[in-house]
Backbone of each chain as ProteinMPNN parsed JSONL, in Angstrom:
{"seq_chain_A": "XXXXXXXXXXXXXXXXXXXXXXXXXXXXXXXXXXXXXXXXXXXXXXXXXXXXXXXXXXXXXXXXXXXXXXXXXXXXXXXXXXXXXXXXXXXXXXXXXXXXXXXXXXXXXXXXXXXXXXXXXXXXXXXXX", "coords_chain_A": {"N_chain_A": [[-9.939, -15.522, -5.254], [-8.17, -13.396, -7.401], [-8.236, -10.215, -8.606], [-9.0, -7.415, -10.445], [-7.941, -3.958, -9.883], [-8.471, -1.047, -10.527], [-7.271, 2.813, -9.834], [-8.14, 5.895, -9.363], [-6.407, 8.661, -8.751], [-7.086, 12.099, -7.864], [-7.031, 14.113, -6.492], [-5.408, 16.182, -4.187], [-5.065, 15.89, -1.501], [-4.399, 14.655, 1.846], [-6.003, 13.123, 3.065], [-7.292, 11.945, 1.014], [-5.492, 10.701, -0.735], [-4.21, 9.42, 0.974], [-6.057, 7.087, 1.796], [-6.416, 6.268, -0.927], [-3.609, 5.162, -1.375], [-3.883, 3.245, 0.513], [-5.467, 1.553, -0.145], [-4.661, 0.674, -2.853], [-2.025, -0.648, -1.678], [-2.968, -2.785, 0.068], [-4.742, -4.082, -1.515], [-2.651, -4.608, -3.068], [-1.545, -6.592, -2.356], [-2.626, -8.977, -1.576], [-2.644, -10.113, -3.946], [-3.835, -8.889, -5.637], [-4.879, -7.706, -9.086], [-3.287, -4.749, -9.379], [-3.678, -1.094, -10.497], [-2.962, 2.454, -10.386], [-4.006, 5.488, -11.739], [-2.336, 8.718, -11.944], [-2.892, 11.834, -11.181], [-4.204, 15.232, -12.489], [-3.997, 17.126, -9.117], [-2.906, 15.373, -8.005], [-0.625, 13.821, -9.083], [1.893, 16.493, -9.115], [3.216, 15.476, -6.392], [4.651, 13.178, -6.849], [6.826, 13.995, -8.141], [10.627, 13.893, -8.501], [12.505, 14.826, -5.448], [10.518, 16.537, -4.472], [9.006, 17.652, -1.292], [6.495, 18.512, -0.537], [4.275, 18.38, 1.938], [1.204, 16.659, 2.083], [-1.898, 18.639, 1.919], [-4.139, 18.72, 4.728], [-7.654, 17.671, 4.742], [-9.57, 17.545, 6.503], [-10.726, 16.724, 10.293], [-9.421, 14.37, 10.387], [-7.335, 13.93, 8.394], [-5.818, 15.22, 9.983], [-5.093, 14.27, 12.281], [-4.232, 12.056, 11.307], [-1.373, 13.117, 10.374], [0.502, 12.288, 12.755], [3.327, 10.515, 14.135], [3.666, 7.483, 13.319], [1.667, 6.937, 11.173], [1.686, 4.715, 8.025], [3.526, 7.168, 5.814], [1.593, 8.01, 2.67], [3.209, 8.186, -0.076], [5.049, 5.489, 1.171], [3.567, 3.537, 0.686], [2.29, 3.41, -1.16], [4.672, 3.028, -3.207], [5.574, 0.421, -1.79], [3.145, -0.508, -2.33], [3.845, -1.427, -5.51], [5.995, -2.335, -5.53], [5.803, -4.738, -3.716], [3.592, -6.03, -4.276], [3.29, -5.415, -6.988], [1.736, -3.347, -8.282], [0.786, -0.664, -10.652], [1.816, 2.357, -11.063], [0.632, 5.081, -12.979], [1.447, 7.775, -14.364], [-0.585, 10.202, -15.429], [-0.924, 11.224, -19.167], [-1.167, 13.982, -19.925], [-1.244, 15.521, -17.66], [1.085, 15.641, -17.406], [2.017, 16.94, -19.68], [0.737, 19.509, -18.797], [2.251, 20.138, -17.127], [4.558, 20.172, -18.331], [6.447, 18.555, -17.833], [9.609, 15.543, -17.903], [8.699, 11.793, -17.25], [10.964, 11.24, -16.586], [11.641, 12.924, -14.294], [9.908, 11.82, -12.487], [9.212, 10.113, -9.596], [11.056, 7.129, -9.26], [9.778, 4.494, -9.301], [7.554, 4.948, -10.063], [5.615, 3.764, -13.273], [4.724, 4.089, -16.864], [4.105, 7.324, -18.887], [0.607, 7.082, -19.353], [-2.411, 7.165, -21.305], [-5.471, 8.218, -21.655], [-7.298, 6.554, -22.67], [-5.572, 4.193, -22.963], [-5.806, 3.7, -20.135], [-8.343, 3.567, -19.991], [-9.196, 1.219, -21.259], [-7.439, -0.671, -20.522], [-8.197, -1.291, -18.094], [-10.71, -2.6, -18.443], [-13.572, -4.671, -17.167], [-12.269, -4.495, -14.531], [-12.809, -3.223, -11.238], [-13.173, 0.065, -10.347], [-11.856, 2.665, -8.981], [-12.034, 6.215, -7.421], [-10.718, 9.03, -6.028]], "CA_chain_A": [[-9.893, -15.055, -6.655], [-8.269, -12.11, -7.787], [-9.722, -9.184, -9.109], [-8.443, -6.419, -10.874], [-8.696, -2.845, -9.271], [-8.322, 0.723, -10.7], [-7.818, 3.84, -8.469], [-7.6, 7.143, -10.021], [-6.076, 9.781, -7.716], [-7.181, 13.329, -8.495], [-7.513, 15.252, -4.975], [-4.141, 16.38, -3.838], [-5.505, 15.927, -0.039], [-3.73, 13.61, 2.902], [-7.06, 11.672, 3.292], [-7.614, 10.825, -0.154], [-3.928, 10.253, -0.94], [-3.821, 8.214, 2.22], [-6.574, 6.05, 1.222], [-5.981, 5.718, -1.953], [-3.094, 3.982, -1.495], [-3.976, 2.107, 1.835], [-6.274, 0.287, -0.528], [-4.023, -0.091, -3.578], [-1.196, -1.849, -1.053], [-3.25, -3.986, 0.808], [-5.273, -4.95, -2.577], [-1.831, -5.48, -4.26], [-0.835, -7.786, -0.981], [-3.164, -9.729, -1.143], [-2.75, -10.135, -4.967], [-4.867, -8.065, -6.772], [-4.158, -6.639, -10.329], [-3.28, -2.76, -9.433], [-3.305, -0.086, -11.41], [-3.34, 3.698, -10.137], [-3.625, 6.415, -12.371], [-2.093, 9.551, -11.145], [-3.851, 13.051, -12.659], [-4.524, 16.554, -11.715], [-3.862, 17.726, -7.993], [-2.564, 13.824, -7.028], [0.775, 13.846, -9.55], [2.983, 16.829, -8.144], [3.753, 15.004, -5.383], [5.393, 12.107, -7.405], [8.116, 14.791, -8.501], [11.752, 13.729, -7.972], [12.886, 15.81, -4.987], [9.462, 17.521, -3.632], [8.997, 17.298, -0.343], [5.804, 19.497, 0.103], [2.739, 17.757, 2.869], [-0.523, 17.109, 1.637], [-2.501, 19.462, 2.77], [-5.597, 18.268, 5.276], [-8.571, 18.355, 4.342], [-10.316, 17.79, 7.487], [-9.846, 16.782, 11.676], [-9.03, 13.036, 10.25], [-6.299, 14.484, 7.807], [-4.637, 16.063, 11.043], [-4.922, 13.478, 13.085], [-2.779, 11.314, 9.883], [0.562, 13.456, 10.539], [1.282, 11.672, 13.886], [3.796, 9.126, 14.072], [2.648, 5.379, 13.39], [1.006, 6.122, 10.043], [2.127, 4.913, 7.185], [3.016, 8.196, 4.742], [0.833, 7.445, 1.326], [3.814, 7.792, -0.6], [5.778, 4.927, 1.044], [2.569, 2.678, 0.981], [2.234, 3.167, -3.109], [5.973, 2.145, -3.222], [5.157, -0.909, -1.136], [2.11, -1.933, -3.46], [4.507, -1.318, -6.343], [7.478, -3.258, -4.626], [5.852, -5.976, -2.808], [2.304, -6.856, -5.006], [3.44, -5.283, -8.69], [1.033, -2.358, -8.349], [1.49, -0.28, -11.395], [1.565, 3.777, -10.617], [0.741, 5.346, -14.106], [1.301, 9.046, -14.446], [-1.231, 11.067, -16.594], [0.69, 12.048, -20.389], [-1.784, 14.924, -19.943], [-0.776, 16.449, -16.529], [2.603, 15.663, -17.497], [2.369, 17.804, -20.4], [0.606, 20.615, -18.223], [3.815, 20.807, -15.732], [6.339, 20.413, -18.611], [7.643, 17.17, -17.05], [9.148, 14.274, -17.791], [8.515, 10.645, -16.928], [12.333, 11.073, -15.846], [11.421, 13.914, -13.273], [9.301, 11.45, -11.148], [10.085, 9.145, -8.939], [11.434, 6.061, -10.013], [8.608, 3.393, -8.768], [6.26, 5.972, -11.093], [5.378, 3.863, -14.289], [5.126, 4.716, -18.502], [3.107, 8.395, -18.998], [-0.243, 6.413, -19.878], [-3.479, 8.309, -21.698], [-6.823, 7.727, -20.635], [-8.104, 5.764, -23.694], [-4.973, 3.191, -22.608], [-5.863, 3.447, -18.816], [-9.714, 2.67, -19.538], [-9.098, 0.175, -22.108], [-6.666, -1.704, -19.655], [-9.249, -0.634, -16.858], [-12.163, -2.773, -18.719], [-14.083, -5.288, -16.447], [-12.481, -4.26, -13.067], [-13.261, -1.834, -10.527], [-12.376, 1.692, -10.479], [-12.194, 3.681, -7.866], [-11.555, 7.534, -7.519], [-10.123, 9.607, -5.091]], "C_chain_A": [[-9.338, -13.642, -6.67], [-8.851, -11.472, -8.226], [-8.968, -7.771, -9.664], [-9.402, -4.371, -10.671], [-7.954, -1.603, -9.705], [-8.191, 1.447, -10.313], [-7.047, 5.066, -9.508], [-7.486, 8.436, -9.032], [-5.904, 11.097, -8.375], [-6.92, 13.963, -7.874], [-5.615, 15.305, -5.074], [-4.109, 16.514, -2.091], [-4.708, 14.894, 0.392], [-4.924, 12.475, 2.703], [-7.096, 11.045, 2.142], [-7.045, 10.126, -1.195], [-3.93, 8.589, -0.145], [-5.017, 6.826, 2.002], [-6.793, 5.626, -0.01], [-5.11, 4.774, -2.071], [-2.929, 3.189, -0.02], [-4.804, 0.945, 0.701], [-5.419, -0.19, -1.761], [-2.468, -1.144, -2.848], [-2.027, -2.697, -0.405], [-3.996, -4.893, -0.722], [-3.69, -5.666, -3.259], [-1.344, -6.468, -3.139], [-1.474, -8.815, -1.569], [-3.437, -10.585, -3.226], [-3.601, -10.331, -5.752], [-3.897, -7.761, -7.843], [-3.963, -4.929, -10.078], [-2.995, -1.949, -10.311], [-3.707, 1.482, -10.752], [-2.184, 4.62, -11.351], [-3.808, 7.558, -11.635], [-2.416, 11.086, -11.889], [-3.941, 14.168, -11.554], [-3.281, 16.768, -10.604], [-2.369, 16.83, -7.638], [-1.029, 13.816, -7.884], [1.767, 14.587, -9.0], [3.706, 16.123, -7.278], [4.435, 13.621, -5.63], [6.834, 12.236, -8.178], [8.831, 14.332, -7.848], [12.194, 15.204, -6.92], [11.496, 16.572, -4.214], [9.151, 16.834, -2.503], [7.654, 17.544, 0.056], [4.558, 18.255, 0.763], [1.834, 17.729, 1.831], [-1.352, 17.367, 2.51], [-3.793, 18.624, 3.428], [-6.378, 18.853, 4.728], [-9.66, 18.769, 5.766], [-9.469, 16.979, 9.108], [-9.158, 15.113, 11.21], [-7.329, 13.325, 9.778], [-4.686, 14.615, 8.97], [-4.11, 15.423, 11.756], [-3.703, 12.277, 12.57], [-1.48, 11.82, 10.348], [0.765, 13.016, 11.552], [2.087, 10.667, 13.547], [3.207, 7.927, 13.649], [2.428, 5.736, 11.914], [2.094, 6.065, 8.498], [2.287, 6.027, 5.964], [2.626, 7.346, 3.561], [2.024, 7.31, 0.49], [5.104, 6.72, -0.318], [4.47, 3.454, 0.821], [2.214, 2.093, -0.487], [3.288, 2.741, -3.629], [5.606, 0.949, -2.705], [4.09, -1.686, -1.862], [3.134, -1.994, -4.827], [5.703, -2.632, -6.493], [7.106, -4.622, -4.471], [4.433, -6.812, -3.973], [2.626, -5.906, -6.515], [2.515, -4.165, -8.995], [1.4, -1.592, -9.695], [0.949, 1.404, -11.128], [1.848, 3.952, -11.779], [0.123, 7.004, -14.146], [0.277, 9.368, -15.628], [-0.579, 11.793, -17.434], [-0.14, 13.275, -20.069], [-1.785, 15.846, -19.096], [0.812, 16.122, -16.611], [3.38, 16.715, -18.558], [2.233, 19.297, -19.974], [1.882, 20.854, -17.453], [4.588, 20.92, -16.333], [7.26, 19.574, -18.105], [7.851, 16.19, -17.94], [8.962, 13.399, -17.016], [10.037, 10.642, -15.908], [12.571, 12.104, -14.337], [10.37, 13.357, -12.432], [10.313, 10.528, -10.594], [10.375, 7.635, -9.533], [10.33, 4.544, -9.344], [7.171, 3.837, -9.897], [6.263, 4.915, -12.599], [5.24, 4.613, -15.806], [4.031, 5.864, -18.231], [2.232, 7.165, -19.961], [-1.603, 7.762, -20.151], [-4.855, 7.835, -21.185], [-7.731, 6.719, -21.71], [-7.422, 4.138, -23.091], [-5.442, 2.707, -21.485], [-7.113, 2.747, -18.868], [-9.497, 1.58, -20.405], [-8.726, -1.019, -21.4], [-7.946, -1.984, -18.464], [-10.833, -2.069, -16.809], [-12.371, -3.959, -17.86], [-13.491, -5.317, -15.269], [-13.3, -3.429, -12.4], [-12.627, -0.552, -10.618], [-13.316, 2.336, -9.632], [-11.552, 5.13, -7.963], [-11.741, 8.097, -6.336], [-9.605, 10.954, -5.351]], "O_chain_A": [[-9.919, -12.753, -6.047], [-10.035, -11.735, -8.436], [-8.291, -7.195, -8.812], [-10.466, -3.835, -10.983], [-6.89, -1.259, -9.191], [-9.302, 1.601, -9.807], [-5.972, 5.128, -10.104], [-8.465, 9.075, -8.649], [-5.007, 11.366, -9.175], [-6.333, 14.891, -8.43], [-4.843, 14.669, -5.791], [-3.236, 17.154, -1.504], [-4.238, 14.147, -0.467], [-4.802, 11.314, 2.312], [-6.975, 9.823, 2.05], [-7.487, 9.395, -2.082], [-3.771, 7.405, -0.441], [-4.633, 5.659, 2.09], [-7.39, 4.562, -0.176], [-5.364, 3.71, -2.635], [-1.898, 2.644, 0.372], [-4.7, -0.278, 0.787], [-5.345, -1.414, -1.871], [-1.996, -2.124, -3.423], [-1.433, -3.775, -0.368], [-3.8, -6.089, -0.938], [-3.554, -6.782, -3.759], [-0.458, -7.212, -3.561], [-0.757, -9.639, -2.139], [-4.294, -11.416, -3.529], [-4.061, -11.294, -6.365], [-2.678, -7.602, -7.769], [-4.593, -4.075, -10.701], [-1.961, -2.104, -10.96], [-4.92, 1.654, -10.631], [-1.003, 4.658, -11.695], [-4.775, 7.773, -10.903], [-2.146, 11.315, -13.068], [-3.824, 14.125, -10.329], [-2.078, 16.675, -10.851], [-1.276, 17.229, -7.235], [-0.109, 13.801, -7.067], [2.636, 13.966, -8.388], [4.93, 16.15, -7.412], [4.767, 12.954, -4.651], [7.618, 11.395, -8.617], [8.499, 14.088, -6.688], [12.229, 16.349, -7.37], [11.785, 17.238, -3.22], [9.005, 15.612, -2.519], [7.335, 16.882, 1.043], [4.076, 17.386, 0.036], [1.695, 18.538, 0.914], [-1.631, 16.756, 3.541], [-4.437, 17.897, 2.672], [-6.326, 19.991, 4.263], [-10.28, 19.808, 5.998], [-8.273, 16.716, 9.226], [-8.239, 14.77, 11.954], [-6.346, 13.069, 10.474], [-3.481, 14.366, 8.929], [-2.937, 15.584, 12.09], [-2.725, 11.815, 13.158], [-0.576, 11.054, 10.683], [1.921, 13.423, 11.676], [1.696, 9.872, 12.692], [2.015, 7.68, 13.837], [2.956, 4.913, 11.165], [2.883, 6.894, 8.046], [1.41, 5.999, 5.1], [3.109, 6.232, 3.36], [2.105, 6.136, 0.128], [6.068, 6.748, -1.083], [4.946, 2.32, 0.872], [1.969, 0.953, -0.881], [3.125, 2.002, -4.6], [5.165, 0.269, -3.632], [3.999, -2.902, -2.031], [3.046, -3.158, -5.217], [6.018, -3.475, -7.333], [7.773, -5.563, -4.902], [4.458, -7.995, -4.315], [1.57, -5.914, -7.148], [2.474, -3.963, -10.208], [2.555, -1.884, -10.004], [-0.256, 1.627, -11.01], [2.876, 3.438, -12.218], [-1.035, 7.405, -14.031], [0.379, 8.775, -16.702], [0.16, 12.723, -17.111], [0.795, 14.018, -19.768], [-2.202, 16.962, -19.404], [1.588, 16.467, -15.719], [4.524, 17.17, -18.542], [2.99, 20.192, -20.351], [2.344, 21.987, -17.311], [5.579, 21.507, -15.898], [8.472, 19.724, -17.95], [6.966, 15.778, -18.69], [8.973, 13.783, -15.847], [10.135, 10.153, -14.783], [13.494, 11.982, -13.532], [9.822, 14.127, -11.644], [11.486, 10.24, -10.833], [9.602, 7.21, -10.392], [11.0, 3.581, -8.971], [6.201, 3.196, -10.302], [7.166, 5.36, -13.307], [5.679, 5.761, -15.874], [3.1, 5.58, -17.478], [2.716, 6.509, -20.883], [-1.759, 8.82, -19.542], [-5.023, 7.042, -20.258], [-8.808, 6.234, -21.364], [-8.129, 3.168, -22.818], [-5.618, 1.491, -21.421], [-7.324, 1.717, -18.228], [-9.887, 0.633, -19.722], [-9.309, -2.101, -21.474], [-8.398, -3.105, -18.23], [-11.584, -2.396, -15.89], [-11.291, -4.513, -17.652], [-13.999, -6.187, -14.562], [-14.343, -2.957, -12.853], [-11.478, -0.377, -11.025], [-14.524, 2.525, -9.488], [-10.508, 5.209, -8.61], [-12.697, 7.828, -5.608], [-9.012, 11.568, -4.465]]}, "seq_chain_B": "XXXXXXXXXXXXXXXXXXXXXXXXXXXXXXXXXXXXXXXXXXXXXXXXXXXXXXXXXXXXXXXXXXXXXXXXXXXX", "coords_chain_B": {"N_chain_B": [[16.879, -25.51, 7.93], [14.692, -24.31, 10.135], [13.695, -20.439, 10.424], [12.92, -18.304, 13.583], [10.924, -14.703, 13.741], [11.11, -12.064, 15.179], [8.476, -9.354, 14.197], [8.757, -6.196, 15.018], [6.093, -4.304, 15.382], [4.731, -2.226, 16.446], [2.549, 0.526, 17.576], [2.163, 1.283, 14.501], [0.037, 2.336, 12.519], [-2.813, 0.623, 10.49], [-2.347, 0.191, 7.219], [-0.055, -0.234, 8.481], [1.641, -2.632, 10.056], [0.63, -4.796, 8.7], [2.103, -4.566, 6.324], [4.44, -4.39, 7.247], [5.11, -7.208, 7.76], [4.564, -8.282, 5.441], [6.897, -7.3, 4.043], [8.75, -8.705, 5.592], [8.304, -11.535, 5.124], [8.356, -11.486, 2.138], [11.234, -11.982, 2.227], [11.923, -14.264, 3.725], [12.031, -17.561, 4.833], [10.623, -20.579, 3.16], [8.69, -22.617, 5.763], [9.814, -21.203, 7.873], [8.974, -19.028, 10.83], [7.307, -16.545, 11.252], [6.439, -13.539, 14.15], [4.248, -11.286, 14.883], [4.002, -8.08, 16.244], [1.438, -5.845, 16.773], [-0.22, -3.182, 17.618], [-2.133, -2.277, 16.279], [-5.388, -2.076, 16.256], [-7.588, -3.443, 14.359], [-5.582, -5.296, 13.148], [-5.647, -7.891, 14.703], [-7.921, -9.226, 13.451], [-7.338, -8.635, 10.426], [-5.026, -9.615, 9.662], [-4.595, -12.248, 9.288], [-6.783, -12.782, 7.8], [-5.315, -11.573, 5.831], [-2.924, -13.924, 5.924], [-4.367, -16.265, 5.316], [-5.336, -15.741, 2.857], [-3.608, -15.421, 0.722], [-1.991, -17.866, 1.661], [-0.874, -19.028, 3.863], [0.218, -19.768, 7.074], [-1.638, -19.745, 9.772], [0.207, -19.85, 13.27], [-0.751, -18.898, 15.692], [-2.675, -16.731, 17.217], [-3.121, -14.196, 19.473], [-4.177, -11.708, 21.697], [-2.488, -9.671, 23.894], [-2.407, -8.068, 27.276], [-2.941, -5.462, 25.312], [-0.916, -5.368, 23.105], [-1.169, -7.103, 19.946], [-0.25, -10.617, 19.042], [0.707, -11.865, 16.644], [1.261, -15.094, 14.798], [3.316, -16.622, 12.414], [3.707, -18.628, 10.591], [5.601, -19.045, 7.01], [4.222, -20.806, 4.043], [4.685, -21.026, 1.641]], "CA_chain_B": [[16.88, -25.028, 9.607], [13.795, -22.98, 9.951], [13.961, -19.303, 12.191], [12.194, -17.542, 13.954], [11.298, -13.856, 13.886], [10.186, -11.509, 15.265], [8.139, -8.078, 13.814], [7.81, -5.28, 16.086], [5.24, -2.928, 14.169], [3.898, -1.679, 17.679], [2.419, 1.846, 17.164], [1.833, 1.647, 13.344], [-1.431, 2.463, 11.993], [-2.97, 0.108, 9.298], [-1.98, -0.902, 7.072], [1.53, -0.656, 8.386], [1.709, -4.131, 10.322], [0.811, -5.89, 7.469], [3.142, -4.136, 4.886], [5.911, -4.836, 7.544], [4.826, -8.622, 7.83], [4.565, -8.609, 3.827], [8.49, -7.096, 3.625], [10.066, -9.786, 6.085], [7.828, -12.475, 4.516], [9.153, -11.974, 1.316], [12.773, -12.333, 3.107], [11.69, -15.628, 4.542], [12.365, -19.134, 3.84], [9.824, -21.65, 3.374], [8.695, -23.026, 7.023], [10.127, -19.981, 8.698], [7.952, -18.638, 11.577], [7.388, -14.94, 11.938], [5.661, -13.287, 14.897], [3.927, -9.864, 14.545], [3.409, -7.647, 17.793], [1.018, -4.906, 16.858], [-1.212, -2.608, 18.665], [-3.384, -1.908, 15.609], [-6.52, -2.839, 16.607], [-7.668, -4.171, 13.307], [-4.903, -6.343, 12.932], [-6.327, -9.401, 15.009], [-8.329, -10.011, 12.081], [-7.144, -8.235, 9.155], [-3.727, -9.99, 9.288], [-5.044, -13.615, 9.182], [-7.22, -12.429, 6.394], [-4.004, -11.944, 4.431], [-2.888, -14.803, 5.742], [-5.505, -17.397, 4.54], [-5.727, -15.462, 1.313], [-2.3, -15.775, -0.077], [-1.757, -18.939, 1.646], [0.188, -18.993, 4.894], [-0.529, -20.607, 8.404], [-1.489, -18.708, 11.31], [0.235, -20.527, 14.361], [-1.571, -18.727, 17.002], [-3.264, -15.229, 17.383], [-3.507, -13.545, 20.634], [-4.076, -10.248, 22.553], [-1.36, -9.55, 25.533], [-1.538, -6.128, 27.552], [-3.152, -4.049, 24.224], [-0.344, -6.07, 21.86], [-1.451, -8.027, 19.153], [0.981, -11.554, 18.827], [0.239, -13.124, 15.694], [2.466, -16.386, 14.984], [2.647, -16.896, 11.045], [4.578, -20.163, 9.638], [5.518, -19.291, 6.024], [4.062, -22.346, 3.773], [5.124, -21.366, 0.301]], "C_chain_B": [[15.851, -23.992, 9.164], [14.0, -21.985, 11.183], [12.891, -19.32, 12.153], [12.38, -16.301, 14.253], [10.487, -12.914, 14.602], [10.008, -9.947, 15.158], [7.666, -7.392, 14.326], [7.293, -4.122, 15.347], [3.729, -2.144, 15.111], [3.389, 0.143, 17.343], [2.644, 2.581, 16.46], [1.034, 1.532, 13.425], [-1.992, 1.35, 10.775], [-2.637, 1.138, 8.598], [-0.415, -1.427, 6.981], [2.239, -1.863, 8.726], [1.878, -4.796, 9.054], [1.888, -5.879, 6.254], [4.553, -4.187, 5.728], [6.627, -6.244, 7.336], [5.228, -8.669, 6.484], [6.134, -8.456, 3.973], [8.993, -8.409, 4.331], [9.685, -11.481, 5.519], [8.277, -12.915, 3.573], [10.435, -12.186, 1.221], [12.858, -13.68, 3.839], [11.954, -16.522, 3.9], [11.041, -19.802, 4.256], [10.065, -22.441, 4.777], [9.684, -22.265, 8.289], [8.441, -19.647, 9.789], [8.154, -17.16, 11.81], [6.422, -14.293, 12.849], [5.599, -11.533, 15.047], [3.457, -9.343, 15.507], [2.966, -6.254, 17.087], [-0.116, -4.184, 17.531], [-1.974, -2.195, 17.689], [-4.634, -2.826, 15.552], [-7.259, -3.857, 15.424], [-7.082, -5.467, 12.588], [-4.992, -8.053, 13.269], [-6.97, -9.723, 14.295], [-7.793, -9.636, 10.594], [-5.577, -8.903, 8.578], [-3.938, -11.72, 9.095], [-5.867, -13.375, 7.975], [-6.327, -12.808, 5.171], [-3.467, -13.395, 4.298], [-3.12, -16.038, 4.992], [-5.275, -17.136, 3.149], [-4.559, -15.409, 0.15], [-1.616, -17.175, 0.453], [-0.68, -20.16, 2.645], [-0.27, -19.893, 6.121], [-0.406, -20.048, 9.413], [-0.886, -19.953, 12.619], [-0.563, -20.607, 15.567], [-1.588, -16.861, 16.903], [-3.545, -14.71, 18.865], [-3.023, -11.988, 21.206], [-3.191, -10.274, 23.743], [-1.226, -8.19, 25.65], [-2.112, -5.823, 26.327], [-2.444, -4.78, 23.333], [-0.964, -7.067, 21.174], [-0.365, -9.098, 19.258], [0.543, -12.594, 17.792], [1.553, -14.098, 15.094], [2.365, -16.356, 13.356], [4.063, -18.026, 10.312], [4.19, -19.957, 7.784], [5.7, -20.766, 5.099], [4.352, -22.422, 2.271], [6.489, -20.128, -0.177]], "O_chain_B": [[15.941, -23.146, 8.275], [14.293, -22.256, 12.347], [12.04, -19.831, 11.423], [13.419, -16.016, 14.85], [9.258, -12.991, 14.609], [10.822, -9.18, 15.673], [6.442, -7.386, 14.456], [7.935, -3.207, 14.831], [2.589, -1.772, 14.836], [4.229, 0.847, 16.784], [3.031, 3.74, 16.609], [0.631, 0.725, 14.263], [-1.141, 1.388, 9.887], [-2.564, 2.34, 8.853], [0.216, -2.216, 6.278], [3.199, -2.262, 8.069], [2.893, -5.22, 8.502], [2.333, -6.776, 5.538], [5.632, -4.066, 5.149], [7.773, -6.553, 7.01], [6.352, -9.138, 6.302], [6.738, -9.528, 4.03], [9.651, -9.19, 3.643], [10.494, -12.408, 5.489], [8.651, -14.083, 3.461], [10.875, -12.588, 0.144], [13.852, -14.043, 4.468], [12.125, -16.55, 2.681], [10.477, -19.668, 5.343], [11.176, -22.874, 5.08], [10.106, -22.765, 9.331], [7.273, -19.943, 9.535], [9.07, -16.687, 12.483], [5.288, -14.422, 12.388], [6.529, -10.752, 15.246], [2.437, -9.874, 15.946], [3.872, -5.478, 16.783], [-0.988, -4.905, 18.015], [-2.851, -1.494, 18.193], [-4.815, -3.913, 15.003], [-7.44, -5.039, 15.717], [-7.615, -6.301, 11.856], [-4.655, -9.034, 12.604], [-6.83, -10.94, 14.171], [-7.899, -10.462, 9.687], [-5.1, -8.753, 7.453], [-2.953, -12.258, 8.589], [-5.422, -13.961, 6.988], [-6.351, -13.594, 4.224], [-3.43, -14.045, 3.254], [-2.347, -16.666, 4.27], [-5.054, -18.025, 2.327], [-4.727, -15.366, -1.069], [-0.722, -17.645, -0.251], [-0.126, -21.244, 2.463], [-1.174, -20.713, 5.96], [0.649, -19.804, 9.999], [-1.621, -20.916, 12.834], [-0.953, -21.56, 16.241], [-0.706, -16.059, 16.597], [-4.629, -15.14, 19.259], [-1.952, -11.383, 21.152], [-3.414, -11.155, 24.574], [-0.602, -7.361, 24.987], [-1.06, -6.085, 25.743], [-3.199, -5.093, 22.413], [-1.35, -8.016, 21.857], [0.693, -8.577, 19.612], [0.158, -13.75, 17.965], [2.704, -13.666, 15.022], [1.25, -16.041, 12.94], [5.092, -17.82, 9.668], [3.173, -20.366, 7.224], [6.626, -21.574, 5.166], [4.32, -23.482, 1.646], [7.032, -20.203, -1.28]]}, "name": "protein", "num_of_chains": 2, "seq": "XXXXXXXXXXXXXXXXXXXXXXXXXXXXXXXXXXXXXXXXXXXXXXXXXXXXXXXXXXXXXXXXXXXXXXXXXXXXXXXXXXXXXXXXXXXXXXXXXXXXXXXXXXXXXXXXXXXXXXXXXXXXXXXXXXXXXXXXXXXXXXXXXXXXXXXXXXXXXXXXXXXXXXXXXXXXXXXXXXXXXXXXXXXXXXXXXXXXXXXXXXXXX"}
């Protein structure tokens, strides 16, 4: 049975980037309903063009930049790509940066508000990060 | 004519195996066989998981030397 799963990414950390979307690609594999909303800290890094790390938070974090692992942002492409994931920027940290929708990356979904996100949101899970 | 392929996703971390498996999967033809050599330890079960759960057929699973060799006959 499917199951429809929520993940709201706030932190702007490696770990909670990196599992954030380890669980929205393998949930959208395995076909789940995905939805991650992207807010605060966790958006920047969905800017067309930015390159910048996410910073560790701790020895796990550090241990992440070696070879082998998948980076988080090709992993949220891949639930996007491969299981329909839907990555939905916050209109509200979009208005704080002065961005648009056209200044992310192109896998990035419609600027959604948080009345839409929980509304859509209602009887799954939701998870935060 | 069905192939065979095979996915070397040796010294990726979950859940990179599987999201390699997933890409050549959806590149596959019905009754294709693809074989996945990874060293992520997790993968001897977590890739039959997927398997089963979207609807595939494991041929054969085994450890060789530290490598994972999972066999997977796409069935739809």
């Amino acid at each position: 049975m499917s199951q429809k799963i929520n993940i709201v990414c706030v932190s702007g950390t490696r770990e909670k980037l990196q599992m954030a979307a380890m669980i929205a690609s393998v949930a959208a594999a395995i076909g789940d309903e995905v939805s991650v909303f992207l807010s605060m800290n966790a958006l920047p890094y969905f800017v067309k063009g930015r390159t910048i790390d996410a910073p560790a938070e701790g020895e796990l974090g550090v241990l992440m930049a070696q070879k082998g692992v998948p980076p988080f942002k090709q992993l949220f492409q891949q639930a996007a790509e491969l299981g329909d994931a839907k990555l939905l920027p916050c209109s509200m940290a979009l208005d704080l940066m002065k961005i648009s929708k056209d200044e992310l990356d192109p896998e990035i979904g419609p600027p959604t508000g948080l009345t839409r996100f929980l509304s859509d949101a209602e009887g799954g899970q939701l998870l935060t990060f | 004519m069905s192939e065979s392929k095979i996915i070397d996703a040796r010294d990726t971390f979950c859940p990179g195996p599987l999201m390699e498996l997933i890409t050549h999967m959806k590149q596959a033809n019905v009754g294709d066989t693809l074989e996945l050599l990874s060293t992520d330890e997790g993968s001897g079960a977590d890739v039959p998981e997927w398997v089963h759960k979207v609807g595939h057929e494991i041929v054969s699973n085994e450890k060789v030397e530290g490598v994972w060799h999972i066999k997977i006959r796409k069935a739809k």
